[in-house]
KOLLOBA-802992 format. One record per residue (C-alpha): residue number from 1; residue in one letter; x, y, z. Coordinates in steps of 0.05 Angstrom, whole numbers. Layout:
  resi  resn       X       Y       Z
   NUM     a       X       Y       Z
...
This chain:
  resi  resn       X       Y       Z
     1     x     193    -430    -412
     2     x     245    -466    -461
     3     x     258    -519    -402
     4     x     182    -531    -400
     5     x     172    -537    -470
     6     x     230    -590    -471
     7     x     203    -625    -421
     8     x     135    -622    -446
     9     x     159    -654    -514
    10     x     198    -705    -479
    11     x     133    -733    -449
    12     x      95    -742    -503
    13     x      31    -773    -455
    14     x     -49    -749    -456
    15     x     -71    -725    -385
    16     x    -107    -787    -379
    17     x     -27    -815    -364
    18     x     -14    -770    -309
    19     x     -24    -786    -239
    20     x     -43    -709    -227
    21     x     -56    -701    -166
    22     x      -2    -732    -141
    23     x      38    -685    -181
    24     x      -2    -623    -151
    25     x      14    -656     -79
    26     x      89    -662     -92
    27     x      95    -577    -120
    28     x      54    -557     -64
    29     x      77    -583       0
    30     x     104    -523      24
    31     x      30    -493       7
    32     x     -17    -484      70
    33     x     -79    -466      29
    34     x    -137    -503      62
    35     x    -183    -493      -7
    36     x    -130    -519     -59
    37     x    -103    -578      -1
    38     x    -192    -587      -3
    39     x    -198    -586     -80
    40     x    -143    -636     -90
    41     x    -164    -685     -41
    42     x    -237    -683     -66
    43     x    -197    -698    -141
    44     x    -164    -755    -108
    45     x    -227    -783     -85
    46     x    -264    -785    -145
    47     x    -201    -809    -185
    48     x    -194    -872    -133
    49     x    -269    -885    -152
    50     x    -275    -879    -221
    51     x    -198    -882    -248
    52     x    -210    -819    -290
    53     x    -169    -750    -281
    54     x    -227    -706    -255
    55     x    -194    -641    -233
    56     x    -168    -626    -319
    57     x    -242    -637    -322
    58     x    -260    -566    -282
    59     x    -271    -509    -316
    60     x    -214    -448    -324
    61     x    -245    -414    -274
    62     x    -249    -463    -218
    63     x    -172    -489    -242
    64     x    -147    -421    -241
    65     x    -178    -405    -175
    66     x    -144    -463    -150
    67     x     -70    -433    -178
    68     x     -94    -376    -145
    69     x     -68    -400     -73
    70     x      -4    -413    -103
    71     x      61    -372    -115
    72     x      56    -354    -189
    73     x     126    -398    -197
    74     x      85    -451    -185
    75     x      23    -446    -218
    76     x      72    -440    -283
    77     x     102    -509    -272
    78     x      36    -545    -277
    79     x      40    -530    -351
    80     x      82    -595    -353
    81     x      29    -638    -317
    82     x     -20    -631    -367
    83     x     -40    -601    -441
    84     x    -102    -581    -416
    85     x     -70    -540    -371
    86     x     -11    -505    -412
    87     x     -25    -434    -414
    88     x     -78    -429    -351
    89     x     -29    -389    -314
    90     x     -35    -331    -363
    91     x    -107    -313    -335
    92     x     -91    -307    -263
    93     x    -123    -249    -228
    94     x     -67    -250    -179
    95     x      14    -260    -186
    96     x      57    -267    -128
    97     x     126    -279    -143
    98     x     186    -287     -87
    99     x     262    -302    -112
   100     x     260    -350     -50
   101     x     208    -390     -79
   102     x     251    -391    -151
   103     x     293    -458    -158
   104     x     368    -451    -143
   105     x     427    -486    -185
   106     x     489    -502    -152
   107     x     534    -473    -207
   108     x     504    -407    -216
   109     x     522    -357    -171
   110     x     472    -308    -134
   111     x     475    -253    -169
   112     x     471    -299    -231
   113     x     406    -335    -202
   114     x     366    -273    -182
   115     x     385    -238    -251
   116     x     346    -307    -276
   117     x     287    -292    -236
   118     x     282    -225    -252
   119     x     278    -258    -318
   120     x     227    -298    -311
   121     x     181    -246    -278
   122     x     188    -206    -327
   123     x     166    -259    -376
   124     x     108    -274    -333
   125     x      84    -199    -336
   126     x      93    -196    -418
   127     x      54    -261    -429
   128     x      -1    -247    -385
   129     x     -62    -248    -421
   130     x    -119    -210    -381
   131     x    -111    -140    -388
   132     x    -132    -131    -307
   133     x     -94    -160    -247
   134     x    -115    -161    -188
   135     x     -62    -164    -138
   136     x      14    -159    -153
   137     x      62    -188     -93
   138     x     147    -189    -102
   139     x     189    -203     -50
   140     x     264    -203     -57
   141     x     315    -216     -17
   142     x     386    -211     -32
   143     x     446    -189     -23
   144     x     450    -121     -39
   145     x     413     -92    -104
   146     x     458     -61    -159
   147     x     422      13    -198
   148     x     405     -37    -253
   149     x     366     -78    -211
   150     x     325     -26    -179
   151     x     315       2    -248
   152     x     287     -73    -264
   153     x     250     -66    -210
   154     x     211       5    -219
   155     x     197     -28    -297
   156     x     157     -93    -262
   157     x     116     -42    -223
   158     x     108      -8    -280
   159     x      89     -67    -320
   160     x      34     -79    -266
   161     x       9     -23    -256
   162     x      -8     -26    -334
   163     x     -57     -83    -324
   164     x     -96     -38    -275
   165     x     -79     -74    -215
   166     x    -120     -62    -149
   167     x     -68     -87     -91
   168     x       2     -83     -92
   169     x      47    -108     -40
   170     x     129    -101     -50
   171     x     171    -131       2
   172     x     261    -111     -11
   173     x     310    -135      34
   174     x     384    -122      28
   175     x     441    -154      78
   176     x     487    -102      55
   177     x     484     -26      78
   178     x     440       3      17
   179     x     483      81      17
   180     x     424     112     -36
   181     x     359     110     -33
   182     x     311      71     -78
   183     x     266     117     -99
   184     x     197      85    -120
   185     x     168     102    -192
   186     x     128     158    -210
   187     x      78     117    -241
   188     x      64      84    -170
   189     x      32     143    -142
   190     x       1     168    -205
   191     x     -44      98    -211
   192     x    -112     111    -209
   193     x    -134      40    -200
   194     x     -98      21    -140
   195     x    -131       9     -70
   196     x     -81     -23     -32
   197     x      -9     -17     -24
   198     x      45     -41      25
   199     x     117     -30      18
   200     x     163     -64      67
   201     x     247     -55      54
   202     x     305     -45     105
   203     x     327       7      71
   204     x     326      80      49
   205     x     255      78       3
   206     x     224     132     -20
   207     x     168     161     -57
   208     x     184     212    -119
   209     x     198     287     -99
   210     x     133     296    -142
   211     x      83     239    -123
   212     x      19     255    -169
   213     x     -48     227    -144
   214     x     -82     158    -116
   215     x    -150     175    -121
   216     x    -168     107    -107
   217     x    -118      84     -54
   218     x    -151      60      15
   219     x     -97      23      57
   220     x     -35      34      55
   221     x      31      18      96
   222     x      92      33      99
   223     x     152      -7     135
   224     x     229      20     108
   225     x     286      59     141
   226     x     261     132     150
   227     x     308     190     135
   228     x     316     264     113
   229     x     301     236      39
   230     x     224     205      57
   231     x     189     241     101
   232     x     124     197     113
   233     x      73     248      91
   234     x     110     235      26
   235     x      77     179      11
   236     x       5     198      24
   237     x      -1     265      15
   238     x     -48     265     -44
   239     x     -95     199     -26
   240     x    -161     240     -13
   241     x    -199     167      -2
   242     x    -142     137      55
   243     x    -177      95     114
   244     x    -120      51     133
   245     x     -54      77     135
   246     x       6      38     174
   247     x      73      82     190
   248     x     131      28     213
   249     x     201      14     200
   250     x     276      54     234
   251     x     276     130     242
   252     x     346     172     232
   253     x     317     238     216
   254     x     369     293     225
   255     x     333     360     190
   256     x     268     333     198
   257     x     237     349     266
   258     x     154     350     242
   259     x     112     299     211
   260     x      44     320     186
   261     x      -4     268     186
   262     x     -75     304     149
   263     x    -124     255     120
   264     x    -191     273     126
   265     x    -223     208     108
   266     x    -174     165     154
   267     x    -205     108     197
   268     x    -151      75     226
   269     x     -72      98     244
   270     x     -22      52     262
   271     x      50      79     285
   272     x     117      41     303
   273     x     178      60     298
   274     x     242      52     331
   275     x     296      98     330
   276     x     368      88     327
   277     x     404     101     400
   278     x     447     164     380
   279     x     381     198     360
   280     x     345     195     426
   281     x     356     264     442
   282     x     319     287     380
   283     x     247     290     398
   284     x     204     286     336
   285     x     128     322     336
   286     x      73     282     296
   287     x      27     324     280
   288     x     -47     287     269
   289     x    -105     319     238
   290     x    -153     260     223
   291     x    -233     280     247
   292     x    -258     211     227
   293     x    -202     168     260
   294     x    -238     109     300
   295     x    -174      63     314
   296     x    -109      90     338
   297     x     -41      40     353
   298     x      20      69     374
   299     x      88      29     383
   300     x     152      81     389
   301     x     210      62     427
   302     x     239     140     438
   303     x     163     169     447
   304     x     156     230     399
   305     x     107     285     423
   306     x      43     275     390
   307     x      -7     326     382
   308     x     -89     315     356
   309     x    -130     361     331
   310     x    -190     333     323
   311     x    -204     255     358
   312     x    -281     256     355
   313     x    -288     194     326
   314     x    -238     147     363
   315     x    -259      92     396
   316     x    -207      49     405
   317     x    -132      65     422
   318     x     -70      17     439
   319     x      -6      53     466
   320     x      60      13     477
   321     x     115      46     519
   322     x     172       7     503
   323     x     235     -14     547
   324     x     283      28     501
   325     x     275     101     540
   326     x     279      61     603
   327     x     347      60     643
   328     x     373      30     715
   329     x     420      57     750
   330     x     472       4     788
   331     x     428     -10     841
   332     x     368     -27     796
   333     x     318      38     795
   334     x     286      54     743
   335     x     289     117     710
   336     x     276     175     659
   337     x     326     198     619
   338     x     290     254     579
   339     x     246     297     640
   340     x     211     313     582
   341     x     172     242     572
   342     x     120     268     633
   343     x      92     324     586
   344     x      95     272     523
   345     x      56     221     554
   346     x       2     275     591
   347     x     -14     309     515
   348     x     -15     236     482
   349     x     -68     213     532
   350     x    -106     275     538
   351     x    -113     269     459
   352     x    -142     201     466
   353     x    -186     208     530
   354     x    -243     201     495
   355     x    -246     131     477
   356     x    -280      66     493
   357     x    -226      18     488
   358     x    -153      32     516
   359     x    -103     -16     521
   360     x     -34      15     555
   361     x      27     -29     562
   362     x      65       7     608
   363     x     140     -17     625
   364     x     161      -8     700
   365     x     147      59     722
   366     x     143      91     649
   367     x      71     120     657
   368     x      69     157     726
   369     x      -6     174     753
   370     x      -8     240     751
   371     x     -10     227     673
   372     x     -75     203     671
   373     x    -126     244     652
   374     x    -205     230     658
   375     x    -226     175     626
   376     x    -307     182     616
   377     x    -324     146     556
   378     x    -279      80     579
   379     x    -322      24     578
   380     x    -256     -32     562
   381     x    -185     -31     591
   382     x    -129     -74     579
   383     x     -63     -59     629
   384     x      -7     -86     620
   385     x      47     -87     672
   386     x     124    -114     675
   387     x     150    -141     742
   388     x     141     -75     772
   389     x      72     -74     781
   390     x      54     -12     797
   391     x      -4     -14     829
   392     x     -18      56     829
   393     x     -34      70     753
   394     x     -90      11     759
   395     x    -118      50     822
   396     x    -122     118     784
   397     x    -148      83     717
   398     x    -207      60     757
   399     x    -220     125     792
   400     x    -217     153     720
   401     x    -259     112     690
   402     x    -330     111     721
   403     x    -367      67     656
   404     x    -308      17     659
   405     x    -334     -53     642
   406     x    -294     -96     630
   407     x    -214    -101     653
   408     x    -161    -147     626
   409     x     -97    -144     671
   410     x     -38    -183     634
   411     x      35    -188     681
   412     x      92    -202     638
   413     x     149    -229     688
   414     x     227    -226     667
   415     x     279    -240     705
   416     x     277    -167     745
   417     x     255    -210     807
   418     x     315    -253     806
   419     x     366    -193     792
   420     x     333    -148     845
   421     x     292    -184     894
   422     x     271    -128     932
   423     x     236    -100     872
   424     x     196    -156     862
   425     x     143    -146     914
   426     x     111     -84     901
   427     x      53     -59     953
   428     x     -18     -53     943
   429     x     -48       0     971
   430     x    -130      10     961
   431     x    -155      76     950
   432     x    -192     117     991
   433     x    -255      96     967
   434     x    -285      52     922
   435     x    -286      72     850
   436     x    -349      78     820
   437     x    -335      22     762
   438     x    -324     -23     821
   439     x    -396     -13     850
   440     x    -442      -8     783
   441     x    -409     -28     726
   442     x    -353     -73     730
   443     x    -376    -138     699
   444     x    -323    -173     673
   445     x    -249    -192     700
   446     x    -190    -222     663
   447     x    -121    -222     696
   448     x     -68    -267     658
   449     x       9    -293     681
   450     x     -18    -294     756
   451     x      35    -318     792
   452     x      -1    -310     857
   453     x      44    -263     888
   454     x      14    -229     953
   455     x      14    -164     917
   456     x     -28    -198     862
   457     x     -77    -237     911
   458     x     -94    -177     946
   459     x    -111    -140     886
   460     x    -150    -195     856
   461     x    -192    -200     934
   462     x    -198    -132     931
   463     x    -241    -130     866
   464     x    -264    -187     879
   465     x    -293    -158     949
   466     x    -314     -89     917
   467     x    -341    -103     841
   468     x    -415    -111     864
   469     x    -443    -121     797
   470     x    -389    -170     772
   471     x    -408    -232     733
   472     x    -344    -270     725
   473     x    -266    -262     741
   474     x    -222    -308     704
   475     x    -157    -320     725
   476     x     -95    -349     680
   477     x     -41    -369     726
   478     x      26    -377     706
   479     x      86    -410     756
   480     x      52    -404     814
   481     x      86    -387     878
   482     x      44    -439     912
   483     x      10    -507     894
   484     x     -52    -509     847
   485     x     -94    -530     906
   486     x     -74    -482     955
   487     x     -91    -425     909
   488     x    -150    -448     892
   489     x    -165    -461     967
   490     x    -145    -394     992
   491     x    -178    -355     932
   492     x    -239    -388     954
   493     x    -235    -357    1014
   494     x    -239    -290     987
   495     x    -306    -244    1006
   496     x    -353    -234     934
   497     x    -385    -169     929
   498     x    -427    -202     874
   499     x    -468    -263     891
   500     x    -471    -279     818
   501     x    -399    -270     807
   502     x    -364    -338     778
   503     x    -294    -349     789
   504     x    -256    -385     730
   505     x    -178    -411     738
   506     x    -147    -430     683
């Protein structure tokens, strides 16, 4: 603030002198906010017609509403643009402050320059004026945080949380190994104003042994490095008034082999996590009690068991089974390493068999069919499938899934058909008969990265033949196999169960 009062003195000028907007443009190129990019070009406007600085004409409000899209770093600078403006920044509703954003000099060192930010938020925080904020954003990145400045830290939190804010995000990144945890405040998860808080680190964060109450808190996610120290349930344990809660980041539990997951009022559950290699052999059990859950998302490159005991409410579920748990052998097939994943996957689905939407990316024979269990309330599926196409699971899913309406099938090709050409062509085989979907309900078609494969043209003919209430297949090819016009020509050829059925390419 000295530097800007310096300055400020040294330009002894009424904002009449300033070219203002011009200055705005010049501290906010990096900015991509549409409204303040909107509001300054509307300023320029009216300046190039009359010659007089509009925008110092706006009231607080609309001015700091404007700051508002801007790290707080910069909202502070335009104290030297104008008088008019000099302490503005003081009533902003929301701070967002990011070391990245702070300005560098060449002779200080790193530890020296972050030491200066940490300064300056602090500064911010004590000479903020409205006794509410809003929102409270840091980000840091460095690299690696001493005790002192995690103790600096906890005390900005602290300071924040004293102004009664609403939504907090915290973002800490370290490049060095971080040995000890950072354990989080106490006064985080005793604040009875907050509704919203995210917490992203790559490191070993936790919440207090003793973690209070958030009677107010409504999202929440978590992203860090998950160990014996911060067990998730940790963190929300006492939020009676959760909807949204986001589980993410590493897991290297070795004592911990059950997570509880119990909130009552939760709406939606998101879950990914990877696990480090040497830990693959330690299955972990979530255990989910949520009876108003409607959206589930699940993203876990080891597969834990998971276990519901109440999924009345679902609606809509997304399951990834990632590549990690997959492994060749030297002449390319694909296998199981755990014979345990089979029972995993059958309890995981069973748990969410009653919903409307399902979206299952399956790597190459990952989800077998006898894992499928029925599907009666389907009305939406999304499949996505990985050079081995596996035609099989899509069979059973529509067996399974008499109300099916609408089907998105997405291929995602690598370079599996190169390495091991004989993989690459996997049969089609239709089912006995034709699924029920298929002859009153099936009405809309999507299947992207169509290569045109003779696999994947007689599946497409095959719906196409057999969907007899179907109003539209789209098609989004990727390198086909063929020219554009022979595709087209050939696919034209195909037999339409539905005489109102349109065919898109795209």
């Amino acid at each position: 603030m000295f530097l800007v009062e310096q300055r400020r003195n040294k330009q002894d000028k009424t904002s009449s002198d300033y070219d203002v907007t011009d200055q705005i443009k010049k501290k906010t190129e990096s900015t991509n906010s549409t409204e303040f990019n909107y509001q300054v070009q509307m300023a320029s406007e009216s300046k190039r017609q009359s010659g007089v600085d509009r925008i110092s004409e706006l009231p607080d409000a609309v001015l700091c509403h404007i700051f508002s899209f801007l790290p707080t770093i910069y909202a502070m600078w335009t104290t030297v643009l104008s008088r008019r403006w000099n302490n503005l920044w003081t009533s902003l509703p929301n701070l967002s402050f990011d070391n990245k954003d702070f300005p560098t000099n060449h002779t200080m060192s790193p530890i020296q320059s972050f030491k200066h930010f940490m300064s300056a938020v602090e500064g911010a925080l004590s000479l903020h004026c409205l006794s509410d904020i809003r929102k409270f954003c840091l980000s840091i990145s460095v690299e690696h945080f001493s005790v002192e400045d995690l103790s600096r830290i906890n005390s900005l939190i602290y300071s924040a949380i004293r102004h009664n804010v609403v939504e907090m995000n915290l973002s800490f990144w370290a490049e060095d190994y971080m040995k000890d945890p950072f354990i989080l405040p106490q006064s985080l998860f005793m604040c009875t104003t907050l509704e919203d808080l995210k917490v992203f680190s790559d490191f070993n964060t936790c919440a207090p042994t003793t973690t209070g109450n958030l009677p107010s808190l409504k999202v929440l996610h978590v992203s860090v490095l998950w160990s014996d120290e911060n067990a998730p349930e940790s963190f929300f344990q006492n939020c009676p008034v959760l909807e949204d809660l986001t589980i993410a980041g590493s897991i290297c539990f070795h004592d911990i082999d059950y997570i509880n997951i119990t909130a009552h009022a939760l709406k939606r559950l998101r879950i990914s996590l990877r696990c480090y290699h040497e830990y693959y052999d330690s299955w972990y059990t979530f255990f989910i009690n949520a009876p108003n859950m409607e959206y589930f998302d699940l993203k876990e490159d080891a597969f834990s068991n998971y276990i519901f005991k109440n999924t009345k409410s679902l609606v809509k579920a997304k399951v990834h089974f990632l590549d990690e748990i997959q492994y060749q052998d030297e002449m390319g097939a694909f296998y199981d390493k755990d014979p345990g994943f089979a029972n995993r996957a059958t309890v995981l689905l069973a748990g969410i068999s009653n919903v409307e939407y399902l979206s299952l990316d399956n790597q190459p024979h990952c989800l077998e069919v006898c894992y499928v269990p029925a599907l009666d309330n389907l009305t939406k599926l999304k499949l996505v499938l990985h050079d081995c196409y596996h035609w099989e699971l899509l069979t059973e899913l529509l067996i399974r899934s008499p109300k099916l309406k609408y089907l998105v099938l997405e291929h995602i090709h690598t370079n599996v058909d190169n390495k091991y050409p004989e993989q690459s062509e996997s049969r089609w085989n239709p089912p006995d008969f034709v699924p029920i979907c298929l002859l009153s309900r099936l009405k809309t078609i999507k299947i992207r990265g169509f290569k045109g494969k003779r696999d994947e043209m007689e599946v497409a003919q095959y719906l196409l033949k057999n969907s007899d209430v179907l109003n539209e297949m789209a098609i989004y090819t990727g390198d086909l196999q063929c020219t554009k016009e022979e595709f087209i020509e050939e696919f034209g050829m195909f037999q339409r169960g539905s005489k109102a059925c349109k065919v898109l390419f795209s």
